[in-house]
N, C-alpha and C positions, 0 to 999 in steps of 0.2 A: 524467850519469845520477845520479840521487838517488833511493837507495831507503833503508828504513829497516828497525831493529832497536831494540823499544822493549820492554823490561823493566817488569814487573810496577809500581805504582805504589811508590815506596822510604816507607821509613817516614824521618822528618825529625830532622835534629840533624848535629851534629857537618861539619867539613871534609871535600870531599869532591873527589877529581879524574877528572872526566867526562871520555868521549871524546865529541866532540859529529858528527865525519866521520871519519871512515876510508876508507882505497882504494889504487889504487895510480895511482904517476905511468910515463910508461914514454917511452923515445926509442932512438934507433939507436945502436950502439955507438962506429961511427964518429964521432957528431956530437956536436962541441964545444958542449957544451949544461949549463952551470951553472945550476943551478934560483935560487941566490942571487940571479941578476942578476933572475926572474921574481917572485919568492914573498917575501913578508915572513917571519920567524920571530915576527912576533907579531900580532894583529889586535886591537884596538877594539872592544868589542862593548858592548851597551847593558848596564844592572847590571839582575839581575830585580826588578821593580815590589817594594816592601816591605823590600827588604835593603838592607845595605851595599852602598856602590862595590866591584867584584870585579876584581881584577887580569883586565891582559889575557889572550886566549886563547890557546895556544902550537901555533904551526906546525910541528909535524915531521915528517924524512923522512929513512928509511933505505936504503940499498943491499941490495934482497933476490931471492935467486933468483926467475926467475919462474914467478908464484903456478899457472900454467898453460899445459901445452908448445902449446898455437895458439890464436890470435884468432879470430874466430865467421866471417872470410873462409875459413879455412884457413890461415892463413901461418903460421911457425913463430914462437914468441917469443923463441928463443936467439939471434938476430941484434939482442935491445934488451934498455939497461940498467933495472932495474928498481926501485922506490923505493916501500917502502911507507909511505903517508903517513896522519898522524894531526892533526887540530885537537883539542886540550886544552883546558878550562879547571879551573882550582882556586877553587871555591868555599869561602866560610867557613861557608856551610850549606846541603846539598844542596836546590836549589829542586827544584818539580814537573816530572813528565815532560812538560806542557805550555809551563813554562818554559824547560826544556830545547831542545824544539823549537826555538822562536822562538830560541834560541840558536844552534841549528844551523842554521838557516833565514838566519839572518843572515848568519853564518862563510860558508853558500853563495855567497850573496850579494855579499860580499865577494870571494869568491875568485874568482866568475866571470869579472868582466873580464879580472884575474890570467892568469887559463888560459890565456884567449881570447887573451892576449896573447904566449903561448910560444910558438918557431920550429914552422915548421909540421916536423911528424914528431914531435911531442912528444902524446902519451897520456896519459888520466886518466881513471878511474874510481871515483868516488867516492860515498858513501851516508853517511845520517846513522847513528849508532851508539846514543849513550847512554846507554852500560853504564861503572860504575864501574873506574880503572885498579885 
């Protein structure tokens, strides 16, 4: 699931560090399930048309209560652990929020197979963001 969160158009200059997805990741508490062995901590992405090369994008993911007590089944989410996760990038000059996009549009992209390739009982919920850390 990719939905989005797009901020007014930014005025230009200066370094800046974008969230480009946000979401959460979620699995069973029981289940021996290391996201390392799934997910890069860094991704590839194309540098936006007109700029500098832009260091890669950064994968992160924390252990956070979960963001909501049942799933849209009904089932409780205190029986899975919970991960909120964020794709970063640090630009050396904040491109457009259509830049952006095609940023986040990529990191998707990228991450998809990733997902698709996590033990099955493993959840994710993600959307593009775009708003400055």
């Amino acid at each position: 699931m990719l939905c989005g969160v797009s901020p007014t158009e930014p005025q230009a200059g200066g370094r800046a560090a974008i969230r480009l997805l946000q979401g959460y990741i979620w699995h069973a508490q029981d289940g021996d399930i290391d996201l390392e062995h799934f997910l890069p901590r860094e991704l590839d992405l194309p540098s936006p048309p007109g700029l500098a090369e832009q260091e890669s994008a950064h994968v992160l993911w924390d252990t956070v209560n979960p963001p909501f007590a049942f799933f849209e089944n009904g089932d409780p989410t205190a029986s899975q652990v919970f991960y909120q996760f964020t794709v970063l990038r640090v630009y050396d000059e904040r491109p457009s929020n259509a830049e952006l996009h095609e940023d986040a549009s990529a990191a998707s992209q990228s991450l998809g197979p990733l997902l698709d390739g996590t033990p099955e009982g493993v959840g994710w919920q993600l959307w593009e963001d775009l708003r400055e850390l």
